[in-house]
N, C-alpha and C positions, 0 to 999 in steps of 0.2 A: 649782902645786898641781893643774894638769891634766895628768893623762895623755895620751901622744901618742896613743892610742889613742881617745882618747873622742872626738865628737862635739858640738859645742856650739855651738848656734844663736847666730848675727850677735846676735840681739837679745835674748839670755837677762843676765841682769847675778848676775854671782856675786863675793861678797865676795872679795878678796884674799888672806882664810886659809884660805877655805873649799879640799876637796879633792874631786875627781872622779876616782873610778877608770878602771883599763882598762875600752874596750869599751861605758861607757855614753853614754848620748845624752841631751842634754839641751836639751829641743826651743824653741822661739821663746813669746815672753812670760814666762820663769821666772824668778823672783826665789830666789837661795839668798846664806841670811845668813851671818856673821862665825861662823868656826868648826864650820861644817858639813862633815860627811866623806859621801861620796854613793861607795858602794863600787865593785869591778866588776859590768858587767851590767846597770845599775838606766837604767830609762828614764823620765824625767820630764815630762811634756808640757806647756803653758800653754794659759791663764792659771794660773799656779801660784804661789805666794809660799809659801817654807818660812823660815822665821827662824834663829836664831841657834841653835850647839851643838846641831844635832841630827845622829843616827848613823844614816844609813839603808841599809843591807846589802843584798849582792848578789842581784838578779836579780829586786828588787820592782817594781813599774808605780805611778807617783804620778804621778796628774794625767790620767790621760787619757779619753777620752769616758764617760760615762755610758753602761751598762748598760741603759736606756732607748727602747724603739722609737718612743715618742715624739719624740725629740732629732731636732734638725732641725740640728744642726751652729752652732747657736746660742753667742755667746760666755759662757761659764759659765767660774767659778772656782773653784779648790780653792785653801784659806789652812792650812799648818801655821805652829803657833805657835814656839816654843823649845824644846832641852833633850829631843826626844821622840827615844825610842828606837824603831826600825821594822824590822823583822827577814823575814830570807828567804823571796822569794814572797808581802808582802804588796800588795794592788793597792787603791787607795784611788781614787776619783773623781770627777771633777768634780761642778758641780752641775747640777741641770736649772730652765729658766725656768718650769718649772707649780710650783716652790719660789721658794726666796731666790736663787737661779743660784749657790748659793754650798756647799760643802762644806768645814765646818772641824772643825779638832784645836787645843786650847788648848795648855798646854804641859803636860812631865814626863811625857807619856803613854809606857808602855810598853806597846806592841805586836808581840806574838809571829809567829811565824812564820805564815802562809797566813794571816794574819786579812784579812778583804776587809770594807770601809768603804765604801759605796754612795753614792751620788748624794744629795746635798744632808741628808746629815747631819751631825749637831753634838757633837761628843764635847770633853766639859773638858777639866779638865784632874786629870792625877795618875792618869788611869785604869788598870787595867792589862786587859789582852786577851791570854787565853793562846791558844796554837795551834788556828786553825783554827774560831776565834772569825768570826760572818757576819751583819751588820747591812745591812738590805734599806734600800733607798730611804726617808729622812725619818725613820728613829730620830734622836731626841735621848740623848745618857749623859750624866748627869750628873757633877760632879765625885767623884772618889773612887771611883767605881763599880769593880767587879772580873765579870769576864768568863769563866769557866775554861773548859777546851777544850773546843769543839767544840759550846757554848752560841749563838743566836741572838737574833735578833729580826726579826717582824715588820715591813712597811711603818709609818712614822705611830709607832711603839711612843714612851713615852718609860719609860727607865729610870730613876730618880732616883739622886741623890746617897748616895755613901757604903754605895749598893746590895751584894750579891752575887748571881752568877747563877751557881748551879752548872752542872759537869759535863754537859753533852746536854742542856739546858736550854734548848727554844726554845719564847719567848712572843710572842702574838699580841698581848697584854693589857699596861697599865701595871705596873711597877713600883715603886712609893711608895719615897719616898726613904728609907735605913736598912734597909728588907729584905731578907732573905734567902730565895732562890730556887733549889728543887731537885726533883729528881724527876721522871721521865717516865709521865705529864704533869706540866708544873711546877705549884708548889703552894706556896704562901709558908710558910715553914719557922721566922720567927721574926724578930728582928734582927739586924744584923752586928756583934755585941757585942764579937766579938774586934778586929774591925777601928777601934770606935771606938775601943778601950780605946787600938789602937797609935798613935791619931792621939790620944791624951791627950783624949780624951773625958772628964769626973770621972764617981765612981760614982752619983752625984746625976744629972746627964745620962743616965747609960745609963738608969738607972732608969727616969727620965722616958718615953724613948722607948720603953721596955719597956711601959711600960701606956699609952703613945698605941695601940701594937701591938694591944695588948688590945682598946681602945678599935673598933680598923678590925674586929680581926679576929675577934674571941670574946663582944663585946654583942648582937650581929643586929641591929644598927643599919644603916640606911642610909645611902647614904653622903654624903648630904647631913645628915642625925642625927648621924654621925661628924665632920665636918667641924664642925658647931655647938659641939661638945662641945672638940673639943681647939681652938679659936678662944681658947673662954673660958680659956684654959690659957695664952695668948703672954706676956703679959706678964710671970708667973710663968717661963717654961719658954722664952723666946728659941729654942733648941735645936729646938723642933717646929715652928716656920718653915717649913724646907724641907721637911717632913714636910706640911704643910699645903699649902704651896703645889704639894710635886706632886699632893696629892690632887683641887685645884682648876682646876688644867692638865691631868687629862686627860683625854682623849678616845676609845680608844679601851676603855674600859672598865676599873678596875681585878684585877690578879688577883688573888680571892678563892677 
């Protein structure tokens, strides 16, 4: 399932079904799982670990130094999970030791073309990232999150779960989980109501998180006021958890 063409380091270990196309290299320390296709072109570098059924298309760069003038050649990791789709000219990389030395993708992420994944950031799973999509050193995406072209993020950002970030949409500032993000300058635009509904969210649920929204965004509450207020709300409302807890994880400011 290797190409005579490709190149493949003494000490890379690649599952049995997995496939290597023409012409790529896949350098020393890299783990690729059972049923992984690694097209032509694609250059892989370790410490790398990519797991099982992932697609990763021609001429993308996974795994290699951080973007970083800090990096001292220090040994740092990049971990993809499962299942994740990775599409042409995307460059994803390692991590750096002033983080976790670590850069990961959970699984089912689909990853469009030219999206670039920086140094020691953590992205779920089930994301999607469309073309041209650019996450600076130390974002976190949360599960479910959607990305559309040509949207960013900040160092440090964290986006939450089940988020959207529209179109040229690049924040300096957190994302709470469930929201919706658009506009140049971005500007929190509402809930991602459609997307809950596709993940079978009940209309009881969306509710909910509709007037937690209220709650962050339309009382002039503070955000530690806010955060009291939907607390007394868990036990009823399960559902505003991850709503809460990104409001409590962040750090560099919410976008309001």
């Amino acid at each position: 399932m290797i190409h005579a063409t490709a190149i493949v380091s003494d000490s890379a270990v690649i599952a049995a079904d997995a496939s290597i196309g023409p012409y790529s290299v896949i350098g020393a320390d890299v783990e690729i799982g059972a049923g992984t296709r690694i097209a032509s072109h694609v250059v892989v570098n370790g410490p790398t670990r990519i797991g099982e059924d992932n697609k990763i298309y021609q001429f993308a760069s996974i795994g290699d130094d951080p973007q970083d003038k800090k990096y001292a050649n220090e040994r740092t990791r990049l971990e993809i999970g499962d299942r994740n789709t990775i599409r042409e000219y995307c460059t994803i990389s390692r991590g750096t030791v002033q983080d976790r030395g670590l850069t990961s993708l959970g699984n089912d992420n689909w990853i469009m073309a030219y999206v670039h994944i920086a140094h020691d950031c953590v992205v779920g799973s089930n994301c999607i990232m469309a073309n041209n999509v650019t996450l600076a050193g130390h974002v976190h995406v949360g599960d479910w999150a959607i990305l559309a072209g040509f949207s960013g993020a900040h160092q440090f950002v964290r986006i939450g779960a089940h988020s959207f970030l529209g179109m040229y949409a690049g924040t300096g500032r957190d994302v709470p989980a469930y929201v919706m993000v658009a506009g140049q300058p971005p500007a929190p635009r509402g809930i991602n109501s459609e997307g809950l509904k596709r993940r079978e969210f009940s209309d009881d649920q969306v509710r909910n998180i509709k007037n937690a929204y209220k709650i962050i965004y339309r009382k002039g509450l503070k955000l530690n006021e806010a955060i009291d207020e939907l607390s007394k709300l868990l036990d009823e409302q399960p559902e505003l958890d991850l709503l809460v807890d990104s409001l409590k994880t962040s750090e560099r400011g919410l976008l309001r």
